[in-house]
Structures are given as structure tokens and as C-alpha cells.
C-alpha positions as CSV (number, residue, x, y, z in Angstrom):
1,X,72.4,99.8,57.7
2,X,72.8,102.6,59.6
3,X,76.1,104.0,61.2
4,X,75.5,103.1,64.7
5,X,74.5,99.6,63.7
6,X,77.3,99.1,61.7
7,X,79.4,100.0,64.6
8,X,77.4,97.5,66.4
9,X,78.1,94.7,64.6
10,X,81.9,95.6,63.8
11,X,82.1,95.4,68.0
12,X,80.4,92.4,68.1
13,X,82.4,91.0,65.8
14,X,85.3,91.9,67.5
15,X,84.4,90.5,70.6
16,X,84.1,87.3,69.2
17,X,87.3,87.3,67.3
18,X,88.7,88.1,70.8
19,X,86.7,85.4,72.3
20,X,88.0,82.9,69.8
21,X,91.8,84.0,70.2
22,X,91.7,83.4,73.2
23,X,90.9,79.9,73.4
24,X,94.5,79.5,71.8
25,X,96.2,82.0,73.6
26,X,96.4,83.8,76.6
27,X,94.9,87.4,77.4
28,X,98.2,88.7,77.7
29,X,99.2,87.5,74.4
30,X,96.2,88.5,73.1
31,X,96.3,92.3,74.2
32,X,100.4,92.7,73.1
33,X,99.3,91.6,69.3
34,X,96.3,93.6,69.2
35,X,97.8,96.4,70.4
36,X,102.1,96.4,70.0
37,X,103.4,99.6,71.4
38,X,106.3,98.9,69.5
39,X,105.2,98.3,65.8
40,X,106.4,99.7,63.0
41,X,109.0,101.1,61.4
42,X,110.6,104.7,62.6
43,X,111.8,107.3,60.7
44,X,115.6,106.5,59.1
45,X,116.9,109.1,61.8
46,X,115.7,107.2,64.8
47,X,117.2,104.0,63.6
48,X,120.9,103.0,64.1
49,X,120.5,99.2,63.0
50,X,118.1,97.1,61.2
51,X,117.7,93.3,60.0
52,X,115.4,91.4,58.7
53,X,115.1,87.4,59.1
54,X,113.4,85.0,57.8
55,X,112.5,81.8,60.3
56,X,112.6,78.2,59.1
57,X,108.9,78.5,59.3
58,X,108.1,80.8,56.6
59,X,107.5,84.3,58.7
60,X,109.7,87.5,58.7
61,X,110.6,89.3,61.7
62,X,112.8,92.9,61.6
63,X,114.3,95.0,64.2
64,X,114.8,98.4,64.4
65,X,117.2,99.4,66.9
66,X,118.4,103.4,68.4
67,X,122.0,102.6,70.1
68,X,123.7,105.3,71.8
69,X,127.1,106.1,72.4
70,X,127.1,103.4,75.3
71,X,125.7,100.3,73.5
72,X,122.3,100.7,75.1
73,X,119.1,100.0,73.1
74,X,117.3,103.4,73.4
75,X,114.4,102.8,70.7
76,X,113.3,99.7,69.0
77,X,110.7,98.4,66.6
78,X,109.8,95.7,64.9
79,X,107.7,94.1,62.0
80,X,106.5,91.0,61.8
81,X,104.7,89.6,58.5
82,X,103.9,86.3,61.0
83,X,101.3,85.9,63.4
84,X,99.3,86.7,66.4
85,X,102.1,85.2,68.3
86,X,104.9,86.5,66.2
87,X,103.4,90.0,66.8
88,X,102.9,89.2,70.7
89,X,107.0,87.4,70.9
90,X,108.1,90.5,68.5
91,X,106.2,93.4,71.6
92,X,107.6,91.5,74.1
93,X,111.0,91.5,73.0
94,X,111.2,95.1,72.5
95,X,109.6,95.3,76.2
96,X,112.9,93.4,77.3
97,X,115.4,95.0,75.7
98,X,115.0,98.4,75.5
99,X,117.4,100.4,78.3
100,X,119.2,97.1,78.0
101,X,123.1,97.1,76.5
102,X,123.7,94.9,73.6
103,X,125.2,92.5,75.5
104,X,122.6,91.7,77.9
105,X,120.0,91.8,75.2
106,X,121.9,89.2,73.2
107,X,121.4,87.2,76.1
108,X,117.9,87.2,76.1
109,X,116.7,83.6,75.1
110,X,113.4,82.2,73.7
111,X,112.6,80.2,76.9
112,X,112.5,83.9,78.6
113,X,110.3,85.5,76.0
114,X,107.9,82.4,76.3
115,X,107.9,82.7,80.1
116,X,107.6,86.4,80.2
117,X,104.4,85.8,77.7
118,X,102.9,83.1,80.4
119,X,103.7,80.6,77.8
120,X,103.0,80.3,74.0
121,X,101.2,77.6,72.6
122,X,103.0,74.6,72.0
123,X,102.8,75.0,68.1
124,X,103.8,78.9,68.2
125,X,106.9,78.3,70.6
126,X,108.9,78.7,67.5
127,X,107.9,82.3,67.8
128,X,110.0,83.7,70.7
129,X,112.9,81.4,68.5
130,X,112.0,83.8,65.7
131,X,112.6,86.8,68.0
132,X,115.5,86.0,69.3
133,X,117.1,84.6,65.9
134,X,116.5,87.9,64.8
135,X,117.6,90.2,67.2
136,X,120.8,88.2,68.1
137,X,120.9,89.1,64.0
138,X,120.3,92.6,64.6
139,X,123.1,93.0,67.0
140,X,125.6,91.0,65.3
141,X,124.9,93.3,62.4
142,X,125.5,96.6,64.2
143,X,129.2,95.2,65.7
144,X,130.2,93.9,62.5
145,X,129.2,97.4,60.8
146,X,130.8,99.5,63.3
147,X,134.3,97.6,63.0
């Protein structure tokens, strides 16, 4: 097989692991875990706070938050060893927290994250749970280190 149809049928076979995602999500959810602006970890430097959290259903999420002098979120990351949706509730947390103080982003609330996603999947709710379990971690972390 040559290069360019290799590259053919690595498209096509793409398209229809798109196609097939998204007859259990939506294309928004579907473009935030294929592409998460805020994945990864950041260099030791950039982060001020990190947990890690394991949900009641078997998948890991971390955050890795950059707090200034004013308890606002300037950077975060995450990881997520969970899936599509854990990736997709993980992006869109970051996307609703950072610039936010600590205190405003501890309010954040699952029900938010699933609305803000145009609604997860009845059996991936328990993602934007994971999210916010772990972030409300995160924070809780950071003030209890810094007294």
C-alpha cells in the first residue's frame, strides 16, 4: 500500500469513528475530546496545584492549576485516564474556570458542565460529577497547603 492510500484509508477510518461517536454524543462533545486545548500536564513551573481523583466509577481525572497572587485560576490542565466524555467534561471545565477565582470556580456544579456540553449521555452524566469532584479537590488542596 502506498503512502497516499494509506492516508486514505486512515481518513476514512476516521470519518467513521467520528460518524459512530456521534450517534452517542453530540458534535460538540465530540470536537472537545478529540481535540482538548487543555490536555496535558505543564511544566512543574507553570503549576501551583495538582490532584488527582479517582471517581466511584473506576476513571482518574487530575488538575493542574497556575493561581496568582489574587486566587485567580491563570492556567489549567487536566488528564483524564476515562473517556470520550471524561475528556470532553475535563476541556470544558478548564474552559469555565480559567480567569475565574477559586471561589467562583468551586461553585461550578456538574449540572452546569452537562448544560454547557448540550447534555451528556444519560450513562456518562457521572462525568461532569468526576470534574467537579476533582476540581473542588484541587482547590481544597491548594487552601489547605497555603495555611
Amino acid at each position: 500500500m502506498d503512502k497516499n492510500s494509506f492516508d486514505d484509508f486512515v481518513d476514512k477510518l476516521q470519518q467513521e469513528i467520528i460518524e459512530e461517536e456521534l450517534k452517542e454524543y453530540n458534535e460538540y462533545i465530540v470536537k472537545l475530546f478529540h481535540n482538548p486545548k487543555h490536555w496535558g500536564k505543564p511544566k512543574d513551573a507553570e503549576i501551583t496545584v495538582d490532584k488527582s481523583y479517582l471517581g466511584p466509577c473506576g476513571d482518574t481525572m487530575q488538575f493542574f492549576l497556575k493561581i496568582d497572587d489574587n486566587n485567580k485560576i491563570g492556567k489549567v490542565n487536566f488528564i483524564t485516564d476515562g473517556c470520550g466524555a471524561s475528556v470532553a467534561a475535563g476541556e470544558q471545565t478548564t474552559l469555565m474556570i480559567e480567569g475565574k477565582s477559586l471561589d467562583d470556580a468551586k461553585k461550578l456544579t456538574a449540572e452546569e458542565i452537562d448544560e454547557a456540553l448540550n447534555g451528556l449521555p444519560d450513562d456518562h452524566k457521572h462525568c461532569a460529577e468526576l470534574a467537579v469532584r476533582t476540581l473542588r479537590k484541587t482547590i481544597e488542596k491548594y487552601k489547605k497547603d497555603k495555611i
